[in-house]
C-alpha positions, 0 to 999 in steps of 0.5 A: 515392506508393509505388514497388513492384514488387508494385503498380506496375501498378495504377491510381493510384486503386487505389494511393492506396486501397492507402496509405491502408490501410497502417501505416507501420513503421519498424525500426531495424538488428537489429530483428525484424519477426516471428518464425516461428510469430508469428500472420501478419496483415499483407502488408509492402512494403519503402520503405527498407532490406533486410530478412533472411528466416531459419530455424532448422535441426535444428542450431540454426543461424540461416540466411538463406533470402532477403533484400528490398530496396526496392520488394519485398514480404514476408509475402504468404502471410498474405494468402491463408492465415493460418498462422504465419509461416514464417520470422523477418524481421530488418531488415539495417539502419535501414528502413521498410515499409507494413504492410497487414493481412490484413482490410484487404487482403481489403476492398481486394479486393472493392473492386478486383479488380486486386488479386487479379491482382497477388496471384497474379503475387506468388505465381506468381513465388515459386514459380517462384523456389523452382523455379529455385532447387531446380534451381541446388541440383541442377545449378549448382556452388557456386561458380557459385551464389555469384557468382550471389548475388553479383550479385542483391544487387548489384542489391538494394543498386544499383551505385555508382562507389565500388562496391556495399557489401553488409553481409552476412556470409560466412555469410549470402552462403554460406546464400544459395547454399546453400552451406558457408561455407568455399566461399564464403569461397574464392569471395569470396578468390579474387574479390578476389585478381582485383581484382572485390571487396573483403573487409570486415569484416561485409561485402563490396564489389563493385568491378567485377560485370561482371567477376564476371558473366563467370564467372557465366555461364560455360559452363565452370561453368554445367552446367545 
């Protein structure tokens, strides 16, 4: 049985009908699932691995604009309007989906209204994500913003004893803040030099995020 966040409500029926009806993918690290302005046909939930939503920019520039861990969900716009994707996913490393088409989930439906339920909760909470991200942009420091992002991808990620190895780069932590490299490159340093987390190469490891959350919250940052 599955374990996600989107469908965790439904009843085991519902659940077992939503398995049955899904494609199991599998993507090796680097993989693209789809690109922008591919034909969107197909829901994603996310079993294992981490996978990276990016766009292009006037520049050219491939910047990240979030990423989804296990037990999320990814693609659901397809679900309600089929317009070409928005973005391209990219698997940040080996990780493995359950596909579910767009005809097959519109079946499901019919068949069992609780779906739509959870559909509009997937939605409703993007949107007030997008909301609450656009006000951060507009009131938070930067450098509040980084620790922030910091910390949600250590709960993508999971906390361990040896500390939460994150395998993204400076520039994709810096997109995720909405932010320029060079500031998260002097949030990340600084953060180090205090003992919170370890800088690696492609990648940073958060040692103590109780720490780094102290800062995060605090009000001397926090202008909101």
């Amino acid at each position: 049985m599955i374990d996600t966040q989107l469908f965790r409500g439904l009843p085991e029926a519902e659940l077992r009908q939503l398995v049955a009806v899904a494609r199991r993918r599998r993507f090796a690290r680097g993989q693209v699932v789809f690109h922008r302005g591919d034909p969107a046909d197909s829901l994603h939930l996310v079993l294992k691995g981490h996978f990276s939503a990016r766009v292009v920019t006037q520049r050219t520039d491939s910047v990240m604009v979030a990423i989804h861990g296990p037990g999320e969900a990814f693609g659901e716009l397809a679900l309600v309007d089929p317009v070409p994707r928005s973005t391209t996913v990219t698997a940040v490393e080996a990780g493995e989906t359950l596909a579910i088409g767009r005809e097959d989930f519109e079946r499901m439906r019919r068949d069992y209204p609780e779906v739509n339920d959870v559909l509009v909760q997937l939605l409703a909470a993007r949107v007030r994500s997008a909301s609450d991200r656009l006000l951060e942009a507009i009131f938070v420091p930067a450098e509040t913003r980084v620790l922030r992002r910091l910390l949600e991808l250590v709960q993508h990620y999971g906390e361990a004893e040896a500390g939460t190895s994150i395998s993204l780069t400076q520039e994709d932590i810096a997109a995720l803040a909405a932010t320029s490299r060079a500031t998260a490159n002097r949030v990340l340093r600084a953060e180090q030099e205090r003992g919170s987390l370890r800088l690696a190469r492609g990648k940073t490891i958060v040692l103590d995020p109780a720490d780094i959350a102290r800062r995060a919250r605090s009000p001397a940052l926090d202008r909101t």
